[in-house]
C-alpha positions in Angstrom: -126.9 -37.0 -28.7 -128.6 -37.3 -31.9 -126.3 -37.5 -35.3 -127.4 -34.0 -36.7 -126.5 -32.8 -33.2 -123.0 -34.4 -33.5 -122.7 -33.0 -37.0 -122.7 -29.7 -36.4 -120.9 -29.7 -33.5 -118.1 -31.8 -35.8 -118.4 -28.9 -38.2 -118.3 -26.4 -36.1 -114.8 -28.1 -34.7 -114.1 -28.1 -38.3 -114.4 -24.3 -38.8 -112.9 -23.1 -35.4 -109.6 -25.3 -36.3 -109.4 -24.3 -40.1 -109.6 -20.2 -38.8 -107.1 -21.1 -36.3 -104.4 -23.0 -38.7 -105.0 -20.0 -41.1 -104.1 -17.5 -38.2 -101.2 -19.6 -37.1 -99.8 -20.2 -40.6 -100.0 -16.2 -41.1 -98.1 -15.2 -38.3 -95.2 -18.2 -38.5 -95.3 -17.1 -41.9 -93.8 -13.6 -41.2 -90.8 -15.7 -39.7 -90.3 -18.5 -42.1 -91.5 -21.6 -44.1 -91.0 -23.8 -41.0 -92.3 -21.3 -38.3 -95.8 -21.0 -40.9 -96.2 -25.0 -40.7 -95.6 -24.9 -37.1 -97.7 -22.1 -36.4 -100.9 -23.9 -38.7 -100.6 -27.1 -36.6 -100.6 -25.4 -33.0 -103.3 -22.7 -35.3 -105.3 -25.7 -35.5 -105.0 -27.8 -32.6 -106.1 -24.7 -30.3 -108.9 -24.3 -32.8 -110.2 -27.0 -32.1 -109.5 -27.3 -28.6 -111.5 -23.6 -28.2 -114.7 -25.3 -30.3 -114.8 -28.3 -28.0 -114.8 -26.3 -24.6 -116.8 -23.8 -25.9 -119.7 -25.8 -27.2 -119.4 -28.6 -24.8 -119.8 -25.9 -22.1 -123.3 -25.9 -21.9 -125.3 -22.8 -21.1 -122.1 -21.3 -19.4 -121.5 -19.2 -22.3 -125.0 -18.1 -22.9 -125.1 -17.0 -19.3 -122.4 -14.6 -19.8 -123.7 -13.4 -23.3 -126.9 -12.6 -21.2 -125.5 -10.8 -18.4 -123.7 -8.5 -20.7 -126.8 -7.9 -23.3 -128.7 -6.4 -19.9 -125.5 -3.8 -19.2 
């Protein structure tokens, strides 16, 4: 894997966990100050965990984008 390939894919992580802390945070904040720090961890972690296994899934993905682009 070459280092620009490894860069984006590190960004990418990036993004997918910063939306996913901001979603989290949101909705533990309409319970508290605690529940909104909880909620931008876990946010985060399963960010990041949904960039990894959807990038590192090859052309699963792109298979299913192309089945449903011919419906």
């Amino acid at each position: 894997m070459d280092t620009k390939s490894r860069l984006k894919r590190a960004l990418l992580r990036a993004r997918y966990a910063a939306v996913g802390a901001a979603v989290g945070a949101a909705l533990g904040g309409l319970f508290g100050r605690s529940p909104a720090s909880t909620g931008g961890a876990t946010g985060a972690l399963l960010g990041a965990v949904v960039a990894e296994k959807r990038f590192s899934a090859g052309g699963w993905f792109e298979e299913v984008r192309g089945d449903e682009d011919e419906a």
